[in-house]
PDBQT receptor file of N, H, CA, C and O in Angstrom, charges set to zero:
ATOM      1  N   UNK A   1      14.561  31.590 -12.238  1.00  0.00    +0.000 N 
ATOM      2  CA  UNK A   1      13.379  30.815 -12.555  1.00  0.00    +0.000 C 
ATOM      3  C   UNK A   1      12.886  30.101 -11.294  1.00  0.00    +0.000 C 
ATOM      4  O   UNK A   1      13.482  29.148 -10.793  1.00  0.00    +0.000 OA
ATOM      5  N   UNK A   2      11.755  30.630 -10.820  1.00  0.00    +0.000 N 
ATOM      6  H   UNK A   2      11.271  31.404 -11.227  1.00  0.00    +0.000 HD
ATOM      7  CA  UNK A   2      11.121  29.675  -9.828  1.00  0.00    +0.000 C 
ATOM      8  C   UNK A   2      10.367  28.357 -10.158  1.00  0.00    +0.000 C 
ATOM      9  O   UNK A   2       9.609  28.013 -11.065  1.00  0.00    +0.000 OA
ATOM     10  N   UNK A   3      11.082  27.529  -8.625  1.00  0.00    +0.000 N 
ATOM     11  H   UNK A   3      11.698  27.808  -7.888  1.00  0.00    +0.000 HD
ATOM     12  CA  UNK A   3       9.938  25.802  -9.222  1.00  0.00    +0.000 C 
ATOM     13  C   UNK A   3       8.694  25.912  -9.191  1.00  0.00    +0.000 C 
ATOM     14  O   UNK A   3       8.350  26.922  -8.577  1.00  0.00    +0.000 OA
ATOM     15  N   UNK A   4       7.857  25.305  -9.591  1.00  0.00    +0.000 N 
ATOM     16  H   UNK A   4       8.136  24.485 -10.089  1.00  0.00    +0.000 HD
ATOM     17  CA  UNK A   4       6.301  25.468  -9.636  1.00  0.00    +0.000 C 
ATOM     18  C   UNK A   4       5.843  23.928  -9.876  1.00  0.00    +0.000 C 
ATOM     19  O   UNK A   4       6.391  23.112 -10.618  1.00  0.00    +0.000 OA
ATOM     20  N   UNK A   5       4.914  23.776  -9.214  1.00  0.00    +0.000 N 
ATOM     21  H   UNK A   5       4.468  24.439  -8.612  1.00  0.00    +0.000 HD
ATOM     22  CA  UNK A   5       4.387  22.178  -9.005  1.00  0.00    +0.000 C 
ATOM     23  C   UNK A   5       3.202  22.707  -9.838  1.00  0.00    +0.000 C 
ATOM     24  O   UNK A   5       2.721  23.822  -9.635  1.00  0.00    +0.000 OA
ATOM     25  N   UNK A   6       2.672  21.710 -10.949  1.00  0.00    +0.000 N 
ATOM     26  H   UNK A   6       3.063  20.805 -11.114  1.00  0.00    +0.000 HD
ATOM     27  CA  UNK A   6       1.540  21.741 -11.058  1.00  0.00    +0.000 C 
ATOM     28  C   UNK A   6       0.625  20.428 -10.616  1.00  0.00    +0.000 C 
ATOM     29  O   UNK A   6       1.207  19.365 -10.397  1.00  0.00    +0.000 OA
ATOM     30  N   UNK A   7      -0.670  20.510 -10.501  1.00  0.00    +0.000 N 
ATOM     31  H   UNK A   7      -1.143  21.373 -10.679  1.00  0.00    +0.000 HD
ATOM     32  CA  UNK A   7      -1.877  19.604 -10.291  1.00  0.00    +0.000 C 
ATOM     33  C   UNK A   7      -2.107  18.054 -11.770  1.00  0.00    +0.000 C 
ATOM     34  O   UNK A   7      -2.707  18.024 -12.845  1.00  0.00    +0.000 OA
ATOM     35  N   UNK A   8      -1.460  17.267 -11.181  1.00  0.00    +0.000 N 
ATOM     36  H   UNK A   8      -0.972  17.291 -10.308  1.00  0.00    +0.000 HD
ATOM     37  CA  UNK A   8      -1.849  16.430 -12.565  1.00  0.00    +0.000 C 
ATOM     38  C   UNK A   8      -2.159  15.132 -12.072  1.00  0.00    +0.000 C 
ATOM     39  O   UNK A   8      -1.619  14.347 -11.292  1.00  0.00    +0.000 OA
ATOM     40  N   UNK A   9      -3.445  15.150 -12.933  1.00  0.00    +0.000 N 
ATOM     41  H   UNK A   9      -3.883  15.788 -13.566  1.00  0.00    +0.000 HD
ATOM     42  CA  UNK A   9      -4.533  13.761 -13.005  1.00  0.00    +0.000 C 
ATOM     43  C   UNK A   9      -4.248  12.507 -13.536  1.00  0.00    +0.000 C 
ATOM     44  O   UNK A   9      -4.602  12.111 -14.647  1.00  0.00    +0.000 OA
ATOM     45  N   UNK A  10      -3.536  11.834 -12.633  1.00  0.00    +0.000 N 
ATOM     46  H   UNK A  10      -3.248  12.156 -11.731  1.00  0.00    +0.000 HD
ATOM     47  CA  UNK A  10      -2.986  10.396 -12.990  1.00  0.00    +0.000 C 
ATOM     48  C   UNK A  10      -4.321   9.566 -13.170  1.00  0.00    +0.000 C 
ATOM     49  O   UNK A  10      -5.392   9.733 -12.585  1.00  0.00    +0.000 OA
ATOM     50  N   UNK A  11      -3.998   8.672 -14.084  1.00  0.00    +0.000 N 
ATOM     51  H   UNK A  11      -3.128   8.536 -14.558  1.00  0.00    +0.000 HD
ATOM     52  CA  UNK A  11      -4.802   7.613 -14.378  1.00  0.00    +0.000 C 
ATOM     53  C   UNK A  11      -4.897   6.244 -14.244  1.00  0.00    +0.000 C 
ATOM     54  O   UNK A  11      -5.778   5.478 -14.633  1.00  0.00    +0.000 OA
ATOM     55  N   UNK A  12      -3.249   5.910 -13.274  1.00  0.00    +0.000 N 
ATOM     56  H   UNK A  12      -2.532   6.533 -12.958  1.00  0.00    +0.000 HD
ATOM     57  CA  UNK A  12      -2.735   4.977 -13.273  1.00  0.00    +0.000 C 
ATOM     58  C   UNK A  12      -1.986   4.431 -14.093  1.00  0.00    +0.000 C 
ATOM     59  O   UNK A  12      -1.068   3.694 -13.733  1.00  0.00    +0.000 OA
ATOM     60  N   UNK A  13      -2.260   4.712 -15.388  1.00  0.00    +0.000 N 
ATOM     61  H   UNK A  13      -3.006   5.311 -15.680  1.00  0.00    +0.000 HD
ATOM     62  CA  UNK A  13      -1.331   4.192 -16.535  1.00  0.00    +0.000 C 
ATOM     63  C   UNK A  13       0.228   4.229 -16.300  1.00  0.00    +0.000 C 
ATOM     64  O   UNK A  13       1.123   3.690 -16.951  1.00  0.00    +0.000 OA
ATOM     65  N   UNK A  14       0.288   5.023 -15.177  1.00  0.00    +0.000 N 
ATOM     66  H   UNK A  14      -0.439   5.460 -14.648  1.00  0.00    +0.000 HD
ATOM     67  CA  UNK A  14       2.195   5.635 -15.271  1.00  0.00    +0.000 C 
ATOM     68  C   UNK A  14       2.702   4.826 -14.344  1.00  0.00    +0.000 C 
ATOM     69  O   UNK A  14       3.899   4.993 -14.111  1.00  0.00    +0.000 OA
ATOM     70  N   UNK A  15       1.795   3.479 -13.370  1.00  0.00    +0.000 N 
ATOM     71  H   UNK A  15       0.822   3.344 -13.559  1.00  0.00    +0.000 HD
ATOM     72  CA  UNK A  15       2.526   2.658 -12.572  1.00  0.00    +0.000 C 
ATOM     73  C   UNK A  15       2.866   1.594 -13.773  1.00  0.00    +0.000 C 
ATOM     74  O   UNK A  15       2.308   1.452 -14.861  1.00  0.00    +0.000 OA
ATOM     75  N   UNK A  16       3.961   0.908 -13.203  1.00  0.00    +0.000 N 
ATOM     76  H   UNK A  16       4.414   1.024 -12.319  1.00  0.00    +0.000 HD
ATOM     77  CA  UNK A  16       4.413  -0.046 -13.679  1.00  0.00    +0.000 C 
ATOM     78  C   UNK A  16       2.902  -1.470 -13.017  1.00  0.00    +0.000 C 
ATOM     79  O   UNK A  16       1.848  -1.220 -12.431  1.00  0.00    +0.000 OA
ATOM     80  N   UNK A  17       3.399  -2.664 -13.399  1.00  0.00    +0.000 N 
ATOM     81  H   UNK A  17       4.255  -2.867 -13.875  1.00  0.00    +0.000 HD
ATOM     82  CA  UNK A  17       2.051  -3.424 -13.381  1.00  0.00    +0.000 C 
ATOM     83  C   UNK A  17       2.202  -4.496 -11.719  1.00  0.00    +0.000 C 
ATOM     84  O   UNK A  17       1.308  -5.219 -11.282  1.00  0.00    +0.000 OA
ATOM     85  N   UNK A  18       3.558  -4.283 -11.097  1.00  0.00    +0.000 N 
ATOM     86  H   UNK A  18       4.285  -3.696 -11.453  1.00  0.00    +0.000 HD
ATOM     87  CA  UNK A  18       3.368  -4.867  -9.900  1.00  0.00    +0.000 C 
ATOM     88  C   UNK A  18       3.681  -3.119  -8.659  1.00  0.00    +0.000 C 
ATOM     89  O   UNK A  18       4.212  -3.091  -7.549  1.00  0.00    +0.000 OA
ATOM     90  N   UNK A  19       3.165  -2.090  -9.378  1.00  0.00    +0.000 N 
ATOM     91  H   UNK A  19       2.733  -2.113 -10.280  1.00  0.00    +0.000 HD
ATOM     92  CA  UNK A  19       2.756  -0.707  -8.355  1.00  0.00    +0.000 C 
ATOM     93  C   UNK A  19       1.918  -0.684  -7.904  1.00  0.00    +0.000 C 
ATOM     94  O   UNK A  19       1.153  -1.259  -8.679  1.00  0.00    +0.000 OA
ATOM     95  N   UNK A  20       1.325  -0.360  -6.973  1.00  0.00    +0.000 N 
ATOM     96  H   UNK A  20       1.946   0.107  -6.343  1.00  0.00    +0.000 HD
ATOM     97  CA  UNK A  20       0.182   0.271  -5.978  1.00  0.00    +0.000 C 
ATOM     98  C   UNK A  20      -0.125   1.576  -5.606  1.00  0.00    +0.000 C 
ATOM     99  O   UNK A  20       0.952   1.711  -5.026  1.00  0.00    +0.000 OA
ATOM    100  N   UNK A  21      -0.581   2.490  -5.464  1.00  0.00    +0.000 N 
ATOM    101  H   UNK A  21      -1.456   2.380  -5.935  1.00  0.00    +0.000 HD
ATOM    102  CA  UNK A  21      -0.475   3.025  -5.148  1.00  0.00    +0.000 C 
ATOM    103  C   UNK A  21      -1.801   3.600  -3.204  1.00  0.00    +0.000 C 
ATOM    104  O   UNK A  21      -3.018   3.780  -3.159  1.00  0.00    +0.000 OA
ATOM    105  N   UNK A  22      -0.970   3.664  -2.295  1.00  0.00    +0.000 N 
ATOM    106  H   UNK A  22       0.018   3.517  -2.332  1.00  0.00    +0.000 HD
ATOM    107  CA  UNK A  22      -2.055   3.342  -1.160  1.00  0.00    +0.000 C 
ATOM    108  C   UNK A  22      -2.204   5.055  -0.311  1.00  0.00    +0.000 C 
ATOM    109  O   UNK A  22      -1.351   5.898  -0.593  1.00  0.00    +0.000 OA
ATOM    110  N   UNK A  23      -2.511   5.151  -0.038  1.00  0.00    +0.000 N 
ATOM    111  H   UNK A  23      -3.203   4.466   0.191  1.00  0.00    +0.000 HD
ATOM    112  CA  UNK A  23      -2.957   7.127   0.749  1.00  0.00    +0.000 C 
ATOM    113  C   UNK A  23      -1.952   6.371   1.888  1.00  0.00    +0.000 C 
ATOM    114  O   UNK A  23      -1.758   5.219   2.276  1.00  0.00    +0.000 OA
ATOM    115  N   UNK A  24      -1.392   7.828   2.207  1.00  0.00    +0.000 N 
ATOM    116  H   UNK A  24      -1.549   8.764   1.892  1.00  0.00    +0.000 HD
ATOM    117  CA  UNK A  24      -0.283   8.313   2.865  1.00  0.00    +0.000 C 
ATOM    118  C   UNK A  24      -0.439   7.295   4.438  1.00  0.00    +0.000 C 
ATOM    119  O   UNK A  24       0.498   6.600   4.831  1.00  0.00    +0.000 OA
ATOM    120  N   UNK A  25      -1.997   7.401   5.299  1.00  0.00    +0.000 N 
ATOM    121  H   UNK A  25      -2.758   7.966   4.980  1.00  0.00    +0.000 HD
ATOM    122  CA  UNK A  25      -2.155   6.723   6.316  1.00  0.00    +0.000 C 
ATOM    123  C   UNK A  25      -1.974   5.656   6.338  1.00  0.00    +0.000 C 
ATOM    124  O   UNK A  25      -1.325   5.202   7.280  1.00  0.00    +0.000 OA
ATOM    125  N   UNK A  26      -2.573   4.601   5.090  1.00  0.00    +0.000 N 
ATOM    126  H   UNK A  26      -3.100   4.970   4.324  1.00  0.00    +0.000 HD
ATOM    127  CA  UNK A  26      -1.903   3.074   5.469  1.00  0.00    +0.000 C 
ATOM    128  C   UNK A  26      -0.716   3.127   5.454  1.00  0.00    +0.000 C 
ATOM    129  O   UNK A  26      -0.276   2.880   6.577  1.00  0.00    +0.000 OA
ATOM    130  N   UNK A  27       0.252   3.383   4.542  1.00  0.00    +0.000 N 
ATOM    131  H   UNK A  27      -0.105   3.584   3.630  1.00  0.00    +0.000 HD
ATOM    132  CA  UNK A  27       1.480   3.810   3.917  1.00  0.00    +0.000 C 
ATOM    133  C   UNK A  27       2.176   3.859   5.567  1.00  0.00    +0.000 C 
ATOM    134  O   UNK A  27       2.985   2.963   5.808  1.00  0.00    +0.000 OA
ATOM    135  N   UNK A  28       1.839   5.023   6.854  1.00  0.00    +0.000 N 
ATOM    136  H   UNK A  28       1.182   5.751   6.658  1.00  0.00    +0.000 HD
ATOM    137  CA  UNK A  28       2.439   5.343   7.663  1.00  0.00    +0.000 C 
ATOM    138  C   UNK A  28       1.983   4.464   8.701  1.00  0.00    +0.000 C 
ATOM    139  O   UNK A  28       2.385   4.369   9.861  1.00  0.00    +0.000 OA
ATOM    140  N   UNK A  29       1.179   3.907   8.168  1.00  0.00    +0.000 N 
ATOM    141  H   UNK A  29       0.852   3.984   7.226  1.00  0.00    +0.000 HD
ATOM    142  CA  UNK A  29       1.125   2.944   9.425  1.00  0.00    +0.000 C 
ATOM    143  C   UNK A  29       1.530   1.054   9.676  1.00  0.00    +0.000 C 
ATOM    144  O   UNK A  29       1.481   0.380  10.705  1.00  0.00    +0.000 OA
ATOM    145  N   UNK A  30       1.935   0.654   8.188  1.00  0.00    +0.000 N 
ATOM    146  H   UNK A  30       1.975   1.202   7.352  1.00  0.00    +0.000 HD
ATOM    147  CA  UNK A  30       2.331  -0.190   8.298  1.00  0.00    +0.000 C 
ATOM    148  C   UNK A  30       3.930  -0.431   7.431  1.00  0.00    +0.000 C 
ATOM    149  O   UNK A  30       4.486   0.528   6.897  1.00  0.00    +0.000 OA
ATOM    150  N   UNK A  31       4.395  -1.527   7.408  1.00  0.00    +0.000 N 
ATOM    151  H   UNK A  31       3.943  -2.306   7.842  1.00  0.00    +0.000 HD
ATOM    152  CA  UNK A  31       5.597  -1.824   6.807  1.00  0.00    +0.000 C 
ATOM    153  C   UNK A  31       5.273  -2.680   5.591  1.00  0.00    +0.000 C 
ATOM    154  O   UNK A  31       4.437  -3.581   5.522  1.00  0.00    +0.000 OA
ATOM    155  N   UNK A  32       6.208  -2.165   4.515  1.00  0.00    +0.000 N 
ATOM    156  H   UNK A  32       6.887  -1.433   4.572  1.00  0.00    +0.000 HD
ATOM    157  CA  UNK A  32       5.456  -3.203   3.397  1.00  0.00    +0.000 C 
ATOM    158  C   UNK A  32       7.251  -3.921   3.031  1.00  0.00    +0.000 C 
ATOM    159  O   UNK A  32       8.284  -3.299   2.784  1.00  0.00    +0.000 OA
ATOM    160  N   UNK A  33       6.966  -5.724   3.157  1.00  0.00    +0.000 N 
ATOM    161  H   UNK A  33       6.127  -6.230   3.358  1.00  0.00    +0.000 HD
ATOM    162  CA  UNK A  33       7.772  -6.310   2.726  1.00  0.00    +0.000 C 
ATOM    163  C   UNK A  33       7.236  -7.187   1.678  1.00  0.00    +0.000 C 
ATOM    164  O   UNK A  33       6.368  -8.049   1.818  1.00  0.00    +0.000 OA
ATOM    165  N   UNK A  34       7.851  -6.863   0.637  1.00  0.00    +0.000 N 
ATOM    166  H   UNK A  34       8.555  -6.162   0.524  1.00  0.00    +0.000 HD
ATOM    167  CA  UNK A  34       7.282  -8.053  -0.539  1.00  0.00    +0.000 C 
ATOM    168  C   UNK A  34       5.743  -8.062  -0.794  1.00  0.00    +0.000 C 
ATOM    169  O   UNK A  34       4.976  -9.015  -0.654  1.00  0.00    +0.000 OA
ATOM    170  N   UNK A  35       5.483  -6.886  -1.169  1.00  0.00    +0.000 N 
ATOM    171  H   UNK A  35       6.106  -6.112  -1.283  1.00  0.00    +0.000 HD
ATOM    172  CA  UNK A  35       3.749  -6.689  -1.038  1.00  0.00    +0.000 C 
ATOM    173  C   UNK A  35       3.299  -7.076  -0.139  1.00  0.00    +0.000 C 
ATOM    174  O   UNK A  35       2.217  -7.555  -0.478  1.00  0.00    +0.000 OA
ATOM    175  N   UNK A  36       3.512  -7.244   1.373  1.00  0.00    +0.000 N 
ATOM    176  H   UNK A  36       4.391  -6.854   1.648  1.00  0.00    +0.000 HD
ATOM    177  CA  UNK A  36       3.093  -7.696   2.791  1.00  0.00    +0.000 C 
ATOM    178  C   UNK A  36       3.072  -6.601   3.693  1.00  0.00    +0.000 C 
ATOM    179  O   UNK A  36       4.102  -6.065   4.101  1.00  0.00    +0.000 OA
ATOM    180  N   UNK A  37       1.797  -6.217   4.051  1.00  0.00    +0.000 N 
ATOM    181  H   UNK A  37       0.960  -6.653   3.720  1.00  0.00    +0.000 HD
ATOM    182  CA  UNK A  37       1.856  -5.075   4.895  1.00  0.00    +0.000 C 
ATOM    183  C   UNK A  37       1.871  -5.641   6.417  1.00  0.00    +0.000 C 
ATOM    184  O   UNK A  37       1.015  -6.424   6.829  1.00  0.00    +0.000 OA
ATOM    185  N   UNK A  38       2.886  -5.181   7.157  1.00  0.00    +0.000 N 
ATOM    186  H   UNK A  38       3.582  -4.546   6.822  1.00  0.00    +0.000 HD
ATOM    187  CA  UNK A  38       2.774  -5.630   8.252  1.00  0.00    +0.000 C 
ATOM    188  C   UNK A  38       2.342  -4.676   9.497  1.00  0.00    +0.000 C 
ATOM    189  O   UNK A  38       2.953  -3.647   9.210  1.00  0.00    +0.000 OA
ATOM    190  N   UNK A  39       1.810  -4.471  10.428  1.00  0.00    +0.000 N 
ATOM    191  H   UNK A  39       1.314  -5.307  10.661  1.00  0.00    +0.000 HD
ATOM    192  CA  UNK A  39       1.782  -3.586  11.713  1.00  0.00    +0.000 C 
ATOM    193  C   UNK A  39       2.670  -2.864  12.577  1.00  0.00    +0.000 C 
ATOM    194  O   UNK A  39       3.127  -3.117  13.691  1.00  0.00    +0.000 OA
ATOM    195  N   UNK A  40       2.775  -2.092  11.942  1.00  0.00    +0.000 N 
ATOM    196  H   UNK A  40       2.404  -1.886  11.037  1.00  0.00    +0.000 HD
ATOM    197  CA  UNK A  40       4.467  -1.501  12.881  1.00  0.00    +0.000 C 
ATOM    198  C   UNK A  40       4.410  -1.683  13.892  1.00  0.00    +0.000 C 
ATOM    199  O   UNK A  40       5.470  -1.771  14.511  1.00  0.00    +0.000 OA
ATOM    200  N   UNK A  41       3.119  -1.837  14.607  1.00  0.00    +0.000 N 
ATOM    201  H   UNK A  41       2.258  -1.765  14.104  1.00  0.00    +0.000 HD
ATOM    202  CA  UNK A  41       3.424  -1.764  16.357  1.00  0.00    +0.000 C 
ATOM    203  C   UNK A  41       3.502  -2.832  16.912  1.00  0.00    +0.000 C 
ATOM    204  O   UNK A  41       3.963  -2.987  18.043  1.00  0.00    +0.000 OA
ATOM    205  N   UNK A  42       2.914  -4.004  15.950  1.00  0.00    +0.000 N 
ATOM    206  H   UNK A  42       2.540  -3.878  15.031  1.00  0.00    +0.000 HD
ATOM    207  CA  UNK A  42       2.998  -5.597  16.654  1.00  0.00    +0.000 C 
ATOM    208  C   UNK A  42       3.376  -6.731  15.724  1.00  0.00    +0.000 C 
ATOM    209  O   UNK A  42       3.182  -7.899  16.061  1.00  0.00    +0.000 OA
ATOM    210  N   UNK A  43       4.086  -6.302  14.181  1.00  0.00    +0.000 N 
ATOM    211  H   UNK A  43       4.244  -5.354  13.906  1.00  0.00    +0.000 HD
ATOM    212  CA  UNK A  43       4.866  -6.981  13.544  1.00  0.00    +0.000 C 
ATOM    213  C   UNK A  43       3.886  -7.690  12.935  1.00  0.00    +0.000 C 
ATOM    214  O   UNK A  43       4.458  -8.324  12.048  1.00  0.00    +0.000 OA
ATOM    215  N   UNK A  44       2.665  -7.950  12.914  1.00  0.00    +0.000 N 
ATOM    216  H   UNK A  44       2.200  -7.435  13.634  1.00  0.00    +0.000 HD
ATOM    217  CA  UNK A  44       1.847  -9.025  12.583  1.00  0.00    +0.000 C 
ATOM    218  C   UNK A  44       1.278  -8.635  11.046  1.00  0.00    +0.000 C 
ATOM    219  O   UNK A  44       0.638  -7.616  10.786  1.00  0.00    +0.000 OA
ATOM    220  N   UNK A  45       1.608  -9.540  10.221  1.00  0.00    +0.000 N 
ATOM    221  H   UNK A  45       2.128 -10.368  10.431  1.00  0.00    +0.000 HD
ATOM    222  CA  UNK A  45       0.775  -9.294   8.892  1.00  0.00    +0.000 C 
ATOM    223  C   UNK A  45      -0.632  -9.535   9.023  1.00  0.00    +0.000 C 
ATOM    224  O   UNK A  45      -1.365 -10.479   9.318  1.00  0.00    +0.000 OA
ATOM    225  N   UNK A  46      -0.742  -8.253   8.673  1.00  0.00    +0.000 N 
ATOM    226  H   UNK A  46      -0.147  -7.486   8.434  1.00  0.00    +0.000 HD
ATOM    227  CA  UNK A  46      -2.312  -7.828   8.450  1.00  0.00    +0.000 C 
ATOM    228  C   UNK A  46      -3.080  -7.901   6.788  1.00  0.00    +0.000 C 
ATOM    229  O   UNK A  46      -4.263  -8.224   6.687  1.00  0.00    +0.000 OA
ATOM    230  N   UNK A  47      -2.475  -7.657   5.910  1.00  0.00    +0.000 N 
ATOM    231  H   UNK A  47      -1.513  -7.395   5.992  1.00  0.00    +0.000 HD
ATOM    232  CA  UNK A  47      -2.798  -8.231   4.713  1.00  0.00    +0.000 C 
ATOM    233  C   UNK A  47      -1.939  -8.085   3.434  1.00  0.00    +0.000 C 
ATOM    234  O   UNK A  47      -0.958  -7.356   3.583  1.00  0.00    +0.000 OA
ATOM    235  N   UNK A  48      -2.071  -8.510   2.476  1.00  0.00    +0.000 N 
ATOM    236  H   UNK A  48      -2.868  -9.102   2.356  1.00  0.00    +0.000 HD
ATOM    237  CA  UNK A  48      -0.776  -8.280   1.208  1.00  0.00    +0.000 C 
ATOM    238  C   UNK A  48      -1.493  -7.960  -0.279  1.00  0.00    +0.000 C 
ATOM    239  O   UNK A  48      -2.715  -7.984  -0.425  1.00  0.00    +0.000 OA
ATOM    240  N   UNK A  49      -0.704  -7.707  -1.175  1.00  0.00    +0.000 N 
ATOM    241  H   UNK A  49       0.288  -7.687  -1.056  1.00  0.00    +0.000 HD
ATOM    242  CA  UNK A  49      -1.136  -7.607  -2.293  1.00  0.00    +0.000 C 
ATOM    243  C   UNK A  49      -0.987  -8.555  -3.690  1.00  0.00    +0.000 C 
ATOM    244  O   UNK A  49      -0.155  -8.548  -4.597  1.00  0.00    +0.000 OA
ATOM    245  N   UNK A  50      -2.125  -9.325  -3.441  1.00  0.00    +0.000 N 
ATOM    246  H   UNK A  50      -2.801  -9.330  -2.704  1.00  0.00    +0.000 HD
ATOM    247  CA  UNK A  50      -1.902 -10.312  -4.476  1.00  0.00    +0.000 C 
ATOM    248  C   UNK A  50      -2.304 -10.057  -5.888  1.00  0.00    +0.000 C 
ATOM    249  O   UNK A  50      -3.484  -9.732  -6.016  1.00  0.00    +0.000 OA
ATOM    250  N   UNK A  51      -1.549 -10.133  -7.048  1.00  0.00    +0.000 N 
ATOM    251  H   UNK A  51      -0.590 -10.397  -6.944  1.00  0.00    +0.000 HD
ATOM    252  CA  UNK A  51      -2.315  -9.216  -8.570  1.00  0.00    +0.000 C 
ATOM    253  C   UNK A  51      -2.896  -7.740  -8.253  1.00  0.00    +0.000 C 
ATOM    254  O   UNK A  51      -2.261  -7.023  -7.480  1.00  0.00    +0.000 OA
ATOM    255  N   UNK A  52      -3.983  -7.321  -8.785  1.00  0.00    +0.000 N 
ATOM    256  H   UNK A  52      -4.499  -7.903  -9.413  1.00  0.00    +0.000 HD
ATOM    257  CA  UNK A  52      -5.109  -6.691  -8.394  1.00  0.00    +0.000 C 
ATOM    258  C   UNK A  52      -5.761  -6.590  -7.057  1.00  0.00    +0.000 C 
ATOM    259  O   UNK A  52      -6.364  -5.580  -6.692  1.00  0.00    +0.000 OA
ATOM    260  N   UNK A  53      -5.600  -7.837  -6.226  1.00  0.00    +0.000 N 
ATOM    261  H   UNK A  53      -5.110  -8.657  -6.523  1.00  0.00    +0.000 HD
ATOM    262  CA  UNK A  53      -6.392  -7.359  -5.258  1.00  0.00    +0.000 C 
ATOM    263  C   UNK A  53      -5.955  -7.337  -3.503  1.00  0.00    +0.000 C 
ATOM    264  O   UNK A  53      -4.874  -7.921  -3.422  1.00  0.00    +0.000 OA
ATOM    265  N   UNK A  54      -6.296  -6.994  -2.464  1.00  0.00    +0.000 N 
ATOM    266  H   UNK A  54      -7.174  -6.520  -2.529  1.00  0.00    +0.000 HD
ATOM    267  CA  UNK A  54      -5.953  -7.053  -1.123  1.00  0.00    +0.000 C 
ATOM    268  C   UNK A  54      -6.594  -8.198  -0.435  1.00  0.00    +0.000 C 
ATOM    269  O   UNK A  54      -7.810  -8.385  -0.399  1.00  0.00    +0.000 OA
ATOM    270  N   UNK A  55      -5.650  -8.987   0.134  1.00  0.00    +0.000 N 
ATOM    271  H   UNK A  55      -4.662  -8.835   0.105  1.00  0.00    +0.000 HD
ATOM    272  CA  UNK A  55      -5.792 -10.227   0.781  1.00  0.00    +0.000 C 
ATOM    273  C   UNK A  55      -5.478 -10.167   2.144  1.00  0.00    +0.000 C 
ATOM    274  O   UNK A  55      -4.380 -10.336   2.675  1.00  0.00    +0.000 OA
ATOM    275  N   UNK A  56      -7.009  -9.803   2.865  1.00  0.00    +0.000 N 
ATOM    276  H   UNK A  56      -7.901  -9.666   2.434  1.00  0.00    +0.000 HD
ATOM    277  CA  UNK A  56      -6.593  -9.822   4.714  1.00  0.00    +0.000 C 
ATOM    278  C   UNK A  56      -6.380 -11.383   5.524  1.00  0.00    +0.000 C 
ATOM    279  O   UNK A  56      -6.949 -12.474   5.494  1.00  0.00    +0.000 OA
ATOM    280  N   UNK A  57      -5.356 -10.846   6.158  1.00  0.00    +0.000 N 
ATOM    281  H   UNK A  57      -4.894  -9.960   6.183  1.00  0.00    +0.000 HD
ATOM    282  CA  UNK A  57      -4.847 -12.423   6.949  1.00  0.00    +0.000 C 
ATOM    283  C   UNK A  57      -6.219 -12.452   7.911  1.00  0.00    +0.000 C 
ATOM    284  O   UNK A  57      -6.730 -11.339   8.032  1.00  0.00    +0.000 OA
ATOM    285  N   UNK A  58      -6.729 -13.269   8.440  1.00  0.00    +0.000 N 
ATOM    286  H   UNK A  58      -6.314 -14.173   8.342  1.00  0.00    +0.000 HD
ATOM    287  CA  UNK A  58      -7.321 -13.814   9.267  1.00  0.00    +0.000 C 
ATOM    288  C   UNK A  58      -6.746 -14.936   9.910  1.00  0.00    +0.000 C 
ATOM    289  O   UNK A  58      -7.328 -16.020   9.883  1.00  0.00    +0.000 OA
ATOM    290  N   UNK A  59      -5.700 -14.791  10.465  1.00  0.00    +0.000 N 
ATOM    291  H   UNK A  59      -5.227 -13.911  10.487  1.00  0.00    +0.000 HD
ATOM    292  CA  UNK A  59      -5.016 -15.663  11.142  1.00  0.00    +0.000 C 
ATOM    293  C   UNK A  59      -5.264 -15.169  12.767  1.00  0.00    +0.000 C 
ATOM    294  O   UNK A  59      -4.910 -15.943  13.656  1.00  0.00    +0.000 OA
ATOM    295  N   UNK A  60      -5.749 -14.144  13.043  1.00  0.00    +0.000 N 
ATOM    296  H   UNK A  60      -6.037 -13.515  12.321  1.00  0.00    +0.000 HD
ATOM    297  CA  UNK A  60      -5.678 -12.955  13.927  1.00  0.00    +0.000 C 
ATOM    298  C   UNK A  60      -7.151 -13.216  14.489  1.00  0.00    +0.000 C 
ATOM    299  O   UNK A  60      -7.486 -13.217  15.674  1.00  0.00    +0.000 OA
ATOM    300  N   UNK A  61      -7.898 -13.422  13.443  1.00  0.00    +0.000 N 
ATOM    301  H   UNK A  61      -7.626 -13.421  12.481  1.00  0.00    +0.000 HD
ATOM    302  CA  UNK A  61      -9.313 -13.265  13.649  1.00  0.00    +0.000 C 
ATOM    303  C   UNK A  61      -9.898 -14.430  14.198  1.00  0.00    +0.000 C 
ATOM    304  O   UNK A  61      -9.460 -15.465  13.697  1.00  0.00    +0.000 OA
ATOM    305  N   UNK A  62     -11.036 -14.621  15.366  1.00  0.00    +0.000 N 
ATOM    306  H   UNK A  62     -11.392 -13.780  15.773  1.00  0.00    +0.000 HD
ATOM    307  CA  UNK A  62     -11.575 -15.589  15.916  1.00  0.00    +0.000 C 
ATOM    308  C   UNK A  62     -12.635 -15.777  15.614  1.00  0.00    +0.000 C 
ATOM    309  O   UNK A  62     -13.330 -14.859  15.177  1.00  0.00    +0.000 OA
ATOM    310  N   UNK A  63     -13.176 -17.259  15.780  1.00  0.00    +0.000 N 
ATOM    311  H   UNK A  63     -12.612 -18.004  16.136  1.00  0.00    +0.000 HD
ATOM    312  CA  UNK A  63     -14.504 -17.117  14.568  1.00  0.00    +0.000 C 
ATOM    313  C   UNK A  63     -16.206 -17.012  15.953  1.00  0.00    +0.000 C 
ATOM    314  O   UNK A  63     -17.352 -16.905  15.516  1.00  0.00    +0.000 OA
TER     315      UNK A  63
């Protein structure tokens, strides 16, 4: 019997309610501690996940 992957259309319903789900590039480009994504290359939190939504640090940012 060969494996076979099929194509299936998530709806989200199948995360649990503190899941995310983010595309592969943020994913590889930062570190996530405690819903805190940080910058792999300079350690610096760049933003986190609070409830529902994404919260960018501006600690970084000059006005």
């Amino acid at each position: 019997m060969e494996n076979s992957i099929e194509p299936v259309n998530l709806t989200g319903q199948e995360l649990n309610q503190d899941e995310i789900i983010f595309p592969l590039q943020i994913a590889e480009r930062y570190n996530v501690i405690d819903g805190k994504f940080y910058d792999k290359t300079t350690n610096a939190l760049a933003f986190e996940v609070v409830g529902n939504k994404i919260v960018q640090n501006n600690d970084n940012q000059s006005s």
